[in-house]
VEXDREN-2710 file (C-alpha; in Angstrom, 1 decimal):
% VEXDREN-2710
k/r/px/py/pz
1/UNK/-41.6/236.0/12.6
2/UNK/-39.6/238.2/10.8
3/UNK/-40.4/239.7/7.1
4/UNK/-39.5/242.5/4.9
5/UNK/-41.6/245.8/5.4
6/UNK/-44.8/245.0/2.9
7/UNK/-44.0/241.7/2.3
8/UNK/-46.2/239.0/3.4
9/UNK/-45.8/236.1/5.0
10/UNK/-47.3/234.4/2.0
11/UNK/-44.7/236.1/-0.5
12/UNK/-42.3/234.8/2.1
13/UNK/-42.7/231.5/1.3
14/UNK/-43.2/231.8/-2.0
15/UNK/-40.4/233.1/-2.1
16/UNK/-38.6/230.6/-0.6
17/UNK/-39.5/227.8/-2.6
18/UNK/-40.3/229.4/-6.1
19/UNK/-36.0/230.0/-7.0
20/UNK/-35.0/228.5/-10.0
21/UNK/-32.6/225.2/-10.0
22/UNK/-29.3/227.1/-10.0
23/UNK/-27.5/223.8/-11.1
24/UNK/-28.7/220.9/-13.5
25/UNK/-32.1/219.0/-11.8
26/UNK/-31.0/215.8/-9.8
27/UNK/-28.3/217.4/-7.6
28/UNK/-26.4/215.5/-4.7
29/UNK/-27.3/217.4/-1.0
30/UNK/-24.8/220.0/0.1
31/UNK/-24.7/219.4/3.8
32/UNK/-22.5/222.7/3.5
33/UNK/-25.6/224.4/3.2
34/UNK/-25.8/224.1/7.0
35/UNK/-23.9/225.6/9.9
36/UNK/-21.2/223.6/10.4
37/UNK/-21.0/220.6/13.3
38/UNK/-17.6/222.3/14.9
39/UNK/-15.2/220.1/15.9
40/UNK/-15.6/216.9/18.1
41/UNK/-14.7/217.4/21.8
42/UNK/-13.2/214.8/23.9
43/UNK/-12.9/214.7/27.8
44/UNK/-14.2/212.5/30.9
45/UNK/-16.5/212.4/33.7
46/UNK/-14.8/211.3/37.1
47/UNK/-17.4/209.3/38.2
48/UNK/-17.2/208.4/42.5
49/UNK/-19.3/204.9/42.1
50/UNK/-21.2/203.7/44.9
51/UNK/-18.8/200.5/45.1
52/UNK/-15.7/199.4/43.8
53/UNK/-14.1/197.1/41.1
54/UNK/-10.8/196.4/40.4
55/UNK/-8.8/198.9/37.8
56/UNK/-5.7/197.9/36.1
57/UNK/-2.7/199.7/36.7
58/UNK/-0.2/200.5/33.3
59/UNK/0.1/198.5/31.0
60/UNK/-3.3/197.1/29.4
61/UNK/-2.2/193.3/29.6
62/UNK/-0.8/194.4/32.9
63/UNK/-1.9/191.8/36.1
64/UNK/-1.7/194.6/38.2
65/UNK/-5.2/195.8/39.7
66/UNK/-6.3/198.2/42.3
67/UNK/-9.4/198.4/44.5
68/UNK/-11.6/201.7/43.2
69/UNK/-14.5/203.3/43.6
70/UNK/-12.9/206.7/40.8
71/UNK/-14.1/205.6/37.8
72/UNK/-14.0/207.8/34.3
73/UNK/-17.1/208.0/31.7
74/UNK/-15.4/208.9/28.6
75/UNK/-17.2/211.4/26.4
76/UNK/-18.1/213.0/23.0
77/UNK/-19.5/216.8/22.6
78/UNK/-20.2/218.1/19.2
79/UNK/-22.7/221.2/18.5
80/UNK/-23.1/224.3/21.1
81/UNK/-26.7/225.2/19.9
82/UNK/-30.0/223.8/20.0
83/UNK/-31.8/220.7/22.1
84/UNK/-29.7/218.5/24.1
85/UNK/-29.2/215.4/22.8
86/UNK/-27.5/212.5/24.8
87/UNK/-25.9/209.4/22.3
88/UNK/-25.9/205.9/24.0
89/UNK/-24.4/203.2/22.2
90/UNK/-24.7/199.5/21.9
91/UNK/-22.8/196.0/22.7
92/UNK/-19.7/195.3/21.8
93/UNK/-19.3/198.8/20.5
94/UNK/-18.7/202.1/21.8
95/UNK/-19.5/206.2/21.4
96/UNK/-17.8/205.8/18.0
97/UNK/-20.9/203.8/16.5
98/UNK/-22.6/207.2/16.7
99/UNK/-20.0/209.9/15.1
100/UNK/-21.7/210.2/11.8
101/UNK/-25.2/210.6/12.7
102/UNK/-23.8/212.9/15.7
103/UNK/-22.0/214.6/13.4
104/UNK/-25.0/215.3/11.3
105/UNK/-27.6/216.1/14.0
106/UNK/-24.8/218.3/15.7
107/UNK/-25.2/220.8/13.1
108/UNK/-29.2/221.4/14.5
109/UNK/-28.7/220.3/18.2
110/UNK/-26.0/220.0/21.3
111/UNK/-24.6/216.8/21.3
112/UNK/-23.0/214.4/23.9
113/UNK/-22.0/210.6/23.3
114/UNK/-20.8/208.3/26.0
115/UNK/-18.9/205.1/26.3
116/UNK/-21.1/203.2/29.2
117/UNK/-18.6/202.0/32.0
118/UNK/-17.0/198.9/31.5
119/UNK/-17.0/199.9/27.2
120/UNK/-14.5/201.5/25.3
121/UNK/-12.9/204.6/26.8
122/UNK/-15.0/204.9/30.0
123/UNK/-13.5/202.5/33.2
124/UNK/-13.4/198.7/33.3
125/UNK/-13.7/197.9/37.0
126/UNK/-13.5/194.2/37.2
127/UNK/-15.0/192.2/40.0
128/UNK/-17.6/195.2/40.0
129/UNK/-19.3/195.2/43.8
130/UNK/-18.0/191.8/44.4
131/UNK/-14.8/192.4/47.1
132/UNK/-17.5/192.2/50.1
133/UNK/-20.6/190.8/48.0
134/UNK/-20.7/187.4/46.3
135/UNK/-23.7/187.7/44.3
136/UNK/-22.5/187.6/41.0
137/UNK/-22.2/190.7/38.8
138/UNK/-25.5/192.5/40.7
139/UNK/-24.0/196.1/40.2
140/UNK/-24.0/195.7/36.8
141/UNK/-28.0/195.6/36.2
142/UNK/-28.8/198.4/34.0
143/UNK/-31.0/200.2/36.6
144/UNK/-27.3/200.7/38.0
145/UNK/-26.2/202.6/34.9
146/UNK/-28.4/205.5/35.6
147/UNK/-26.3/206.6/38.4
148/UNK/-23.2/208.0/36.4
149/UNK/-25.6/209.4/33.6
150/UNK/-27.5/211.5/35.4
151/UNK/-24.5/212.7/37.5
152/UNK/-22.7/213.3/34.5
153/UNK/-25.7/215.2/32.6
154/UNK/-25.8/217.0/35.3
155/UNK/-22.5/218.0/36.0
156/UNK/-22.1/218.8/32.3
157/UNK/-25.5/220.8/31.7
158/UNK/-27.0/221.6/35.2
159/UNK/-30.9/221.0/35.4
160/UNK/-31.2/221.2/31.7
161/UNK/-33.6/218.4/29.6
162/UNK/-32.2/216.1/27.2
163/UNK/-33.4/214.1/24.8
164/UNK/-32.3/210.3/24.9
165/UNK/-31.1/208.2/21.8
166/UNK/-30.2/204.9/22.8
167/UNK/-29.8/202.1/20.5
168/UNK/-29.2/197.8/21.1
169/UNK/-27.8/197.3/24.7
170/UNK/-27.6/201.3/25.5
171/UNK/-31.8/201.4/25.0
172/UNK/-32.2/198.5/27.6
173/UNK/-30.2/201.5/30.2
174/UNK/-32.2/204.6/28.4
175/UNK/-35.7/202.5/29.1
176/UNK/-35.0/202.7/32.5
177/UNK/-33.7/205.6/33.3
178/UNK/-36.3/207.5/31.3
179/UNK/-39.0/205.5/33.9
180/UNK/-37.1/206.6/36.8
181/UNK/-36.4/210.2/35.3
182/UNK/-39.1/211.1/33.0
183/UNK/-39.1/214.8/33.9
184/UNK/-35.4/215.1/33.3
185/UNK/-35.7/214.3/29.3
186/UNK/-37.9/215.8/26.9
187/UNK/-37.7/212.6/24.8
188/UNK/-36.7/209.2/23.9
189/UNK/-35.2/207.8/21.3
190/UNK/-34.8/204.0/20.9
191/UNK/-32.9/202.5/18.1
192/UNK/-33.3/198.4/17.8
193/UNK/-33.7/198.3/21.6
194/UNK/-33.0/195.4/23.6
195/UNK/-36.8/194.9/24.7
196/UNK/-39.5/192.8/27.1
197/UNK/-38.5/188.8/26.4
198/UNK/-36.7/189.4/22.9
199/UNK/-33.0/189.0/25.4
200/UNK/-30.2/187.8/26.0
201/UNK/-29.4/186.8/22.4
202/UNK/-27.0/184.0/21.8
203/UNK/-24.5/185.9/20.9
204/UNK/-24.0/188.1/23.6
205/UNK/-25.0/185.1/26.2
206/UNK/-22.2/183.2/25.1
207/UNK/-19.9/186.0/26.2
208/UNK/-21.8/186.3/30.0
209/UNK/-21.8/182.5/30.7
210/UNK/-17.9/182.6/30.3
211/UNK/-18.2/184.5/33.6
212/UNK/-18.8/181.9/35.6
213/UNK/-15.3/180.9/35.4
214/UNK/-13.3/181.6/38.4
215/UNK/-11.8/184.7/39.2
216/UNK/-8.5/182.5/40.0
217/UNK/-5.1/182.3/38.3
218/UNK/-6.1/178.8/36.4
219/UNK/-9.5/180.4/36.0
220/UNK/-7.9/183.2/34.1
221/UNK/-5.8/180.6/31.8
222/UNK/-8.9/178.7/31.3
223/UNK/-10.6/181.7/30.3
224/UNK/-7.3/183.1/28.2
225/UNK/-7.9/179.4/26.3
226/UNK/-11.6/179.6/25.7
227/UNK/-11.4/183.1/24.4
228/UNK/-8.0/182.8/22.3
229/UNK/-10.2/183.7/18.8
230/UNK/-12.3/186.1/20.9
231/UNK/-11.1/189.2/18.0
232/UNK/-12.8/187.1/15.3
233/UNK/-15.8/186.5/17.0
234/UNK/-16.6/190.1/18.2
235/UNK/-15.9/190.8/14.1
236/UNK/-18.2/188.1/13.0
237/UNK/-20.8/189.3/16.2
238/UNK/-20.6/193.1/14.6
239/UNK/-20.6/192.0/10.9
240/UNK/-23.8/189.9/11.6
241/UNK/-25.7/193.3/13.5
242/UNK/-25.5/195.3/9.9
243/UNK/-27.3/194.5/6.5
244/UNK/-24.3/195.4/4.5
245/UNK/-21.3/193.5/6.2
246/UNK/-18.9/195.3/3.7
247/UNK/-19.8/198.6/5.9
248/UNK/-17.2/196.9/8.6
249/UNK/-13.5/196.9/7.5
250/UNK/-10.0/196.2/8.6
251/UNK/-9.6/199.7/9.4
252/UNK/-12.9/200.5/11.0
253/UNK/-13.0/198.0/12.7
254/UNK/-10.5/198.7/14.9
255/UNK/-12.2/201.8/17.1
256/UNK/-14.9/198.8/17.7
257/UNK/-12.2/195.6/18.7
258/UNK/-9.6/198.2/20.5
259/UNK/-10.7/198.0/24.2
260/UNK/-10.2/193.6/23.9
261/UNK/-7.4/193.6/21.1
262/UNK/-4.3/195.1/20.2
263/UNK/-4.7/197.1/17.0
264/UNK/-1.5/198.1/14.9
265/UNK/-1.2/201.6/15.5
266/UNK/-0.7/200.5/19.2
267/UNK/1.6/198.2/18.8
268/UNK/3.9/199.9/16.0
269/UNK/4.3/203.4/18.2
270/UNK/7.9/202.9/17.5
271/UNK/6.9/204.2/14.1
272/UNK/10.5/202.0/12.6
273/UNK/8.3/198.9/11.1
274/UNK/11.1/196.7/13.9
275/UNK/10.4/197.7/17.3
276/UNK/7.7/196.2/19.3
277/UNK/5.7/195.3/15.4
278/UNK/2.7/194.6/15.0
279/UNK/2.3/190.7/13.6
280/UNK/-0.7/188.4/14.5
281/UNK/1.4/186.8/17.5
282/UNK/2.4/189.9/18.9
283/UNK/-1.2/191.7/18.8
284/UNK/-2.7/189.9/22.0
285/UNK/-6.0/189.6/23.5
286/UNK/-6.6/192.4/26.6
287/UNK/-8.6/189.8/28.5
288/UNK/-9.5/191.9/31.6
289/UNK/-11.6/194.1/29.4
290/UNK/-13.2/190.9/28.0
291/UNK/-13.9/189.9/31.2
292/UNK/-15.5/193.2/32.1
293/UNK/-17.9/192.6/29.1
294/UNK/-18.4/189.0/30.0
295/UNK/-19.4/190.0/34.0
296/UNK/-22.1/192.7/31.8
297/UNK/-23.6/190.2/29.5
298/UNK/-23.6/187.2/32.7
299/UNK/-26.8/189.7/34.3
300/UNK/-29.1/189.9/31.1
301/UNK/-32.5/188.4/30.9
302/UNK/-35.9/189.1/30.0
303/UNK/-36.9/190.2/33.2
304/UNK/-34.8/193.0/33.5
305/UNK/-36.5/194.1/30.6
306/UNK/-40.0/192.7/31.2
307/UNK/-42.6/195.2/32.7
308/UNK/-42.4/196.3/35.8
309/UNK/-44.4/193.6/38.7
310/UNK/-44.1/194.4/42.3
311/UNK/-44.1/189.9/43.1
312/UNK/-43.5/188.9/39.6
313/UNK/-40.8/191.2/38.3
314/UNK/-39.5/193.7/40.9
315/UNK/-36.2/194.7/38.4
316/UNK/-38.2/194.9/35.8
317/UNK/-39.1/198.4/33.3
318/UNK/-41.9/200.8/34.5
319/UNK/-42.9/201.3/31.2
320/UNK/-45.8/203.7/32.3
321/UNK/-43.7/206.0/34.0
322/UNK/-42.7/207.0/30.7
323/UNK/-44.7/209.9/29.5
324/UNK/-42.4/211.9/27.3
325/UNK/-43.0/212.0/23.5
326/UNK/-40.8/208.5/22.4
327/UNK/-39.6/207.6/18.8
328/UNK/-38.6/203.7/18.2
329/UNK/-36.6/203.3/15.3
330/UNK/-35.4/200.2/13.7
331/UNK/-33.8/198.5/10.9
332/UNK/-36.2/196.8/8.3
333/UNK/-33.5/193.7/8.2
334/UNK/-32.7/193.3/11.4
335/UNK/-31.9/189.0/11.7
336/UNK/-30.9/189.0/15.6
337/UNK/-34.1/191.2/16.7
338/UNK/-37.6/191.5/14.7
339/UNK/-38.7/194.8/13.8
340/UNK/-42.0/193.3/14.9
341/UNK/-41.2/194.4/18.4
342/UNK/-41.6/198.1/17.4
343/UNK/-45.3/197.8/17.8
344/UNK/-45.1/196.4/21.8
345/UNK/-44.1/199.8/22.6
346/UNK/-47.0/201.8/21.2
347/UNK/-49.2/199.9/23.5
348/UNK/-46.6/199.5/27.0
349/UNK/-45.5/203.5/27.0
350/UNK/-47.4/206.2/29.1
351/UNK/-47.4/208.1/26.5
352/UNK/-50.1/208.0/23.2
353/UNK/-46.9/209.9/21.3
354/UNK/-45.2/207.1/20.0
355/UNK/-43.7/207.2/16.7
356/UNK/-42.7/204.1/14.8
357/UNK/-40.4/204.5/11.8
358/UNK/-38.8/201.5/9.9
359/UNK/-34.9/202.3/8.6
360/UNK/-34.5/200.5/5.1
361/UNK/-31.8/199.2/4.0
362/UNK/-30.3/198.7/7.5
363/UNK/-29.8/196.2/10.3
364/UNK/-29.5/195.8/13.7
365/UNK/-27.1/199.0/13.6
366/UNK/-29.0/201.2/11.6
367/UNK/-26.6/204.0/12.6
368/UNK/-24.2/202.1/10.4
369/UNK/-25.9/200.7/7.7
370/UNK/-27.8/204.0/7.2
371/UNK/-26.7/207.0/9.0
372/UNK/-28.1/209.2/7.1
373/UNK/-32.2/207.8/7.0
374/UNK/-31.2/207.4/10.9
375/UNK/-30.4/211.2/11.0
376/UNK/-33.1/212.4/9.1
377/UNK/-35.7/210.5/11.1
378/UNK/-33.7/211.6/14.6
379/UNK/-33.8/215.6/13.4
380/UNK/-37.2/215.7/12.2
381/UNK/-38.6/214.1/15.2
382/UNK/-36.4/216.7/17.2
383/UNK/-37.9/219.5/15.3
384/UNK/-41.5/218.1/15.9
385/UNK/-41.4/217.6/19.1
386/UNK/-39.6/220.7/20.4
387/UNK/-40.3/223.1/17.5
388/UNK/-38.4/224.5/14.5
389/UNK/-37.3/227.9/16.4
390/UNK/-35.3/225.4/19.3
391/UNK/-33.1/223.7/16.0
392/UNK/-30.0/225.5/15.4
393/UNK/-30.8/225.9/11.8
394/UNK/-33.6/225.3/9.3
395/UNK/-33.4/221.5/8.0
396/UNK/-34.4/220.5/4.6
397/UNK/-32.6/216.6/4.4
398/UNK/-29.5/215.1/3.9
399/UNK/-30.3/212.8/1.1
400/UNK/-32.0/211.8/-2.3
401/UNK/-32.6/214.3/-4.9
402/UNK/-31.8/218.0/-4.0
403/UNK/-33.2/220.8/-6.7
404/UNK/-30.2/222.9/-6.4
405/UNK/-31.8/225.9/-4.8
406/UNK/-31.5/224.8/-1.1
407/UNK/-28.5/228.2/-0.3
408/UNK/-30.7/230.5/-1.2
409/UNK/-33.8/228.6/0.1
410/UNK/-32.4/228.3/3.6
411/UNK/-31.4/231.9/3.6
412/UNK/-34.8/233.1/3.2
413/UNK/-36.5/230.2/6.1
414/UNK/-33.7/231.1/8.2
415/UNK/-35.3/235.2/8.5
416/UNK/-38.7/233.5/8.3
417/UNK/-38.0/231.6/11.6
418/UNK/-35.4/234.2/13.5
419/UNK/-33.0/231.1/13.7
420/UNK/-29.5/232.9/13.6
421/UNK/-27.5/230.0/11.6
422/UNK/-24.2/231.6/13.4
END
């Protein structure tokens, strides 16, 4: 630790915390204060599956399909500093759920959020494992899922450790591939996690039954039928995950509803308001995407999520495998899955660390009710768990009541702690 020649480490801090307000008392926080996040980073991970589904070729209402096995995992990277921090999002979102609090824990750690396959950016192999099997939609168990993330974490960052935030569907994939790879994370963060008997809920099993439906030409005009109002429903599934529905819009909505609808800015690439227009008959449904989401949802149960039983449950989570420190988060309001469940996982985990923290004012997508109480918990469970000299920078909060002397505070923690802000 460094400090002036003949000043203590107690004048240090004294220091550090004694400065005057240098505004008026009762000042809004400065993120600025911080180093910056840098700018987001987009790419892919060419993923060479163990089987194959059925890709459409061109356009995305195209019939056209192909047989492959070369799939893309479409990703986020933000921050080039700190602990590794892998972003897994929910259903029926995508990586987007996650930019602000990414872009807020960014500025402390290295970040990378992922669109799972078959959800927004990343591939949506239809018919996934079927074209020699007929079991129905078995590749698509979560345990699956774990292939393409740790090839791709490990194609991105060789044989580093991560730590793994998860939140709704996403947490069901992160439970088990933290049992399977335990030593490859240094820990887990769940966020409203699909958990033990609390799922399928009926909103997302009335997407998965629709897969039963054949994969035929009438079956795909039956389905086309059935579905025709499918863009209000998903906006009346998300608006019913977050306490504040008002948080949802028109216009940010549409990075959640663009893999299985049309959105304007598609439609109107003419840019003259006459070609190819975007109108409500003209904006259509991109129902091989919705059927990717319904083959997902078909597989869910409790016993995927169930523990672990070698006659009883032989899919099911080996809850004891996981020994890394684990934070479960989730939103006080949550109406489609109790916060009670929280406490299950203090008592199932392999590890005694377990920290249980309660987001107000949020939902079942905290991250959007509350990004910021969602950030602040994520960072300062970072920082306790792998130490304030790993953080790219000193953290003092993101929100309430700042006293106005948090530039020149950081200044003096950052020397205290040799953390180079740069």
């Amino acid at each position: 630790m460094n400090t002036t020649p003949g000043i203590t480490k107690d004048d240090s801090f004294y220091g550090a915390l004694s400065h005057p307000p240098s505004r008026a008392a009762g000042n809004a926080p400065d993120l600025s204060i911080y180093r910056p996040p840098g700018e987001p980073q987009y790419g892919v991970f060419n993923y060479k599956a163990p089987t194959e589904g059925l890709l459409q070729v061109g356009d995305p209402h195209s019939s056209e399909t192909v047989w492959s096995d070369d799939f893309e995992i479409a990703w986020t990277k933000m921050g080039n500093k700190g602990p590794l921090v892998l972003f897994l999002h929910g259903v029926p979102t995508n990586r987007t759920q996650w930019e602000g609090v990414q872009g807020q824990v960014s500025r402390f750690c290295e970040t990378i959020s992922i669109d799972m396959l078959g959800m927004g950016e990343s591939s949506k192999p239809r018919l996934y494992g079927r074209k020699q099997n007929t079991a129905p939609n078995d590749c698509w168990h979560w345990e699956n899922d774990i292939d393409y993330i740790e090839k791709l974490m490990q194609n991105e960052y060789p044989g580093r450790k991560f730590i793994f935030i998860a939140d709704d569907w996403g947490s069901g994939i992160a439970s088990h591939y933290a049992a399977k790879h335990n030593d490859r994370l240094n820990a887990l963060i769940q966020v409203d996690p699909v958990s033990f008997d609390g799922y399928p809920v009926n909103e997302i099993q009335a997407i998965g039954r629709a897969s039963e439906i054949p994969n035929t030409a009438e079956g795909d005009a039956q389905f086309a039928m059935l579905f025709a109002a499918f863009d209000q429903t998903l906006v009346q599934i998300l608006k019913s995950m977050v306490h504040d529905p008002a948080k949802y819009n028109q216009y940010n909505l549409r990075y959640l509803t663009f893999p299985y609808v049309d959105v304007d800015y598609e439609r109107n690439h003419a840019g003259d308001g006459i070609s190819n227009v975007a109108k409500s008959t003209s904006m259509r449904l991109k129902l091989h995407n919705i059927r990717v989401l319904s083959d997902r949802a078909a597989i869910l149960s409790p016993a995927l999520l169930l523990p672990h039983h070698p006659q009883y449950n032989p899919n099911g989570v080996q809850y004891q495998q996981i020994t890394v420190p684990s934070l479960i988060m989730w939103g006080e309001n949550d109406n489609m899955m109790p916060a009670a469940q929280t406490q299950r996982f203090a008592n199932v985990l392999g590890t005694d660390d377990v920290q249980i923290t309660y987001i107000p004012r949020a939902g079942h997508f905290p991250a959007t009710d509350n990004p910021d109480g969602v950030a602040d918990t994520i960072i300062n469970f970072v920082r306790r768990v792998m130490g304030r000299s790993a953080m790219a920078d000193i953290y003092v909060g993101n929100h309430g009541i700042w006293k106005g002397d948090e530039r020149r505070m950081i200044e003096v923690l950052r020397k205290l702690h040799n953390i180079n802000d740069s």
